[in-house]
Structure formats: structure tokens, C-alpha cells
C-alpha positions as CSV (number, residue, x, y, z in Angstrom):
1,X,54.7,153.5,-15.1
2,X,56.6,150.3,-16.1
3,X,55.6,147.0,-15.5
4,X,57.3,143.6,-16.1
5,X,53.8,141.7,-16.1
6,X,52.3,141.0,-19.3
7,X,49.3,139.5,-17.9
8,X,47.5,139.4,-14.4
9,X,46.5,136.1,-13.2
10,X,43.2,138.0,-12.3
11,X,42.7,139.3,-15.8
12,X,42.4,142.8,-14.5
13,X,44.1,145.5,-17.0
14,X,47.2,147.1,-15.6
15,X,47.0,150.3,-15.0
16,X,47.8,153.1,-17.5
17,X,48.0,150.5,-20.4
18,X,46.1,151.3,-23.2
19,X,44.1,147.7,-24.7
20,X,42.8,149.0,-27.9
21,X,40.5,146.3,-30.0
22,X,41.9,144.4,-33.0
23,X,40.0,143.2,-36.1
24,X,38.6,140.6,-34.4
25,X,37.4,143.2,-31.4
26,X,39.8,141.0,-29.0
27,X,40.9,143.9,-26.6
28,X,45.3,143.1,-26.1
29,X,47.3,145.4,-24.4
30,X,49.6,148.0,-26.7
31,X,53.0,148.9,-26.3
32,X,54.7,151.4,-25.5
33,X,58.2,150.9,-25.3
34,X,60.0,147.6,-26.4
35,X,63.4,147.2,-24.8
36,X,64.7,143.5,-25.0
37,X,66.9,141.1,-23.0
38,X,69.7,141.8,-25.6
39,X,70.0,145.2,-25.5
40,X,69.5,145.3,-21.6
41,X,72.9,142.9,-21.7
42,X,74.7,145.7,-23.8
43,X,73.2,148.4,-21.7
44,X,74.7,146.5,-18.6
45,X,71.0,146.6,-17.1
46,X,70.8,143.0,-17.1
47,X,73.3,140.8,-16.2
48,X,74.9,138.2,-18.8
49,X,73.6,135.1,-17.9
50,X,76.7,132.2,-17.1
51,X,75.2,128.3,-18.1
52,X,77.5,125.6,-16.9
53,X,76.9,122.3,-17.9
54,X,78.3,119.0,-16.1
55,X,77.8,115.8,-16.3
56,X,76.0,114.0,-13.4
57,X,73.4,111.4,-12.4
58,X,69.7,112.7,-11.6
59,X,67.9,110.9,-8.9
60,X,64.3,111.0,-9.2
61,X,62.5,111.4,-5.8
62,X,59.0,110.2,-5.9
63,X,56.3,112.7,-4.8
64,X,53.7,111.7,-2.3
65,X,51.1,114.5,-1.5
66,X,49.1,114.1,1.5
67,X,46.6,116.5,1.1
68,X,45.5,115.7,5.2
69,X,48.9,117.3,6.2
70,X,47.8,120.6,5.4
């Protein structure tokens, strides 16, 4: 099984991970496999990303929660 989450929000382990114990007995979870954004590019697994950059004012909208809405 593969997963792309390296930790649950609900601290649960992921299933078929293996989480042995360091020297500090802090339990973190053990790789298997290591296959990183740069080779996934080459691989054409993940596509290149394309950052434009212009130039442009930024208008800054003001938040107002009203938590009696919801």
C-alpha cells in the first residue's frame, strides 16, 4: 500500500507502516521506499511545474467573521 500522508491529523498509524522506536524510544514511522519530486519529473509521473511571475497591485480585503452566520 502507498500512501502520500506522512501524518494523520488523528495521530492514528497508517496502516501497514512499520513505526519502530528510536534511541529516544519516540516511535516514527520507517520507510520503505523514497521516490522524490525530482525524479517523479524525469519519470514524467509528475508534471513540471510552470511559475509565472507578473507584476501587479494586491488589494487587501479585510476579513470580518461573524461567527452568528453559521
Amino acid at each position: 500500500m502507498l500512501s502520500g500522508t506522512p501524518k494523520r491529523s488523528d495521530t492514528a498509524k497508517i496502516a501497514f507502516a512499520s513505526y519502530p522506536a528510536g534511541p529516544d524510544g519516540t516511535e516514527r514511522m520507517r520507510r520503505d521506499v523514497t521516490y522524490g519530486t525530482g525524479r517523479g519529473v524525469r519519470d514524467f509521473v509528475i508534471r513540471r511545474t510552470d511559475c509565472r511571475f507578473y507584476d501587479d497591485e494586491v488589494n487587501e480585503e479585510p476579513y470580518n467573521f461573524v461567527p452568528e452566520a453559521y
